[in-house]
C-alpha positions, 0 to 999 in steps of 0.5 A: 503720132506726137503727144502732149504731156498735158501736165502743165496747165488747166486752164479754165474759161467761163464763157457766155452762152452764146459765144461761138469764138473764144473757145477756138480762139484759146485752143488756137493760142494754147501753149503746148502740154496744156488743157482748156476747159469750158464753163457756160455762163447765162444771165442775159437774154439771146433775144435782147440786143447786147446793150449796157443794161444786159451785159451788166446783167451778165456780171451781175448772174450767179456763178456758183453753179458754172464755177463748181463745175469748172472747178472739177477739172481743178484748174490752174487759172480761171478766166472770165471770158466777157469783156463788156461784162465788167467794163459796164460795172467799173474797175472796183467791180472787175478787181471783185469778181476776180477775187471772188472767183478765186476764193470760190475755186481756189485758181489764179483768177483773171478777167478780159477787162482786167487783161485788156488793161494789163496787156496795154501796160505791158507794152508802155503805152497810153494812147489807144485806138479803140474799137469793138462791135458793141453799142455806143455806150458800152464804148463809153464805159470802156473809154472810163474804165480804162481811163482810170488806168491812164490809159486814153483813148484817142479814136475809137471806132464800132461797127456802125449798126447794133448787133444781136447776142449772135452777130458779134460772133458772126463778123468776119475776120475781114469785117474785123481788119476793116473796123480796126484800120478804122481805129487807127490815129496818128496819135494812138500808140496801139490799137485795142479790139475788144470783145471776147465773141469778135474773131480778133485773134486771127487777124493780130499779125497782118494788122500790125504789119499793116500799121506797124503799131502793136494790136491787142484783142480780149482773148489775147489778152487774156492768153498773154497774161495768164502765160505770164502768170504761169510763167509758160514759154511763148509759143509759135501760135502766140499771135502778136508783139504783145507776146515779145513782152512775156 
């Protein structure tokens, strides 16, 4: 048997209560010698379906309790792991949390919105298809937050039918390779999934070889950019052309 060091990094992931894909989704990109660890977030109700009002409620929720516990493993990077969360809020909102998680815990933060944004910029693009299982507004306030970055988005597709806080989760890669060739444009330079619950990750690289334009996802964004940060060395389960930005 093999083993790791695991001295070179603790990552940390704040996540929503009823995300059952992004936890699999780090430990299928984490780069070797790393550990990741979990802190649930609350906030919203499971009930409701996942509208504008709720995942704003989610930004909004208390983290004291969720950080103090992640912080016991003394993590390198902290990620917060909700997309739509701060989208609802806006940019000054997203680039707060983020500050204040990291006077909080003391680690290197960054936020899925945040990393979205910072992924598209890395590789040089403008013109986005956008799509994601979110309702109609949220997309909009998606559209406006990455406007503010320069970022346009030139066709954007949802999955066409609200989802409950456990459907996101439950689309198949499939469903998702389908609702992502929907997004596609003559004009778009790349194609955007966002969402941290949709199962993105597993589908980056036969969706770009399928339209041959670079695919980038929330969690993969998130891995990509704290890679960077950590200066850590991609790796073979590093999924797409983003990572040949590293």
């Amino acid at each position: 048997m093999m083993f790791e060091t695991r001295s070179r990094a603790k990552i940390g992931v704040l996540v929503p209560f009823t995300n059952c894909n992004l936890e699999p989704d780090m430990e299928l990109m984490r780069p070797p010698d790393t550990t990741v660890h979990f802190a649930r977030l609350g906030g919203y109700d499971v009930d409701e379906i996942p509208g504008s009002d709720q995942m704003a409620g989610l930004g909004a929720a208390p983290l004291e309790e969720p950080l103090h516990l992640l912080s016991g493993v003394r993590p390198d990077v902290i990620l917060y792991g909700c997309t739509s969360a701060t989208l609802t809020h806006g940019t000054s909102f997203d680039n707060d949390l983020a500050a204040k998680i990291k006077a909080s815990s003391g680690a290197l933060s960054l936020t899925a919105a945040g990393s979205l944004v910072s992924a598209i910029k890395a590789l040089g693009v403008r013109k986005i298809g956008f799509a994601s299982p979110y309702l109609g507004e949220i997309n909009e306030q998606a559209n406006t937050f990455l406007t503010e970055f320069q970022i346009k988005t030139v066709h954007c597709a949802d999955i066409g039918r609200a989802l409950g806080n456990y459907g996101q989760g439950e689309l198949t890669p499939a469903e998702v390779f389908d609702l992502a060739l929907r997004a596609n444009h003559p004009e778009a330079e790349a194609i955007v999934l966002s969402c941290t619950d949709m199962r993105s990750v597993e589908i980056i690289e036969k969706l770009e070889k399928e339209i041959d334009k670079p695919v980038v996802t929330s969690n993969q964004a998130m891995m990509f950019c704290l890679m960077k940060a950590l200066r850590l060395s991609r790796h073979v389960n590093a999924p797409g052309r983003l990572f040949d930005h590293l």
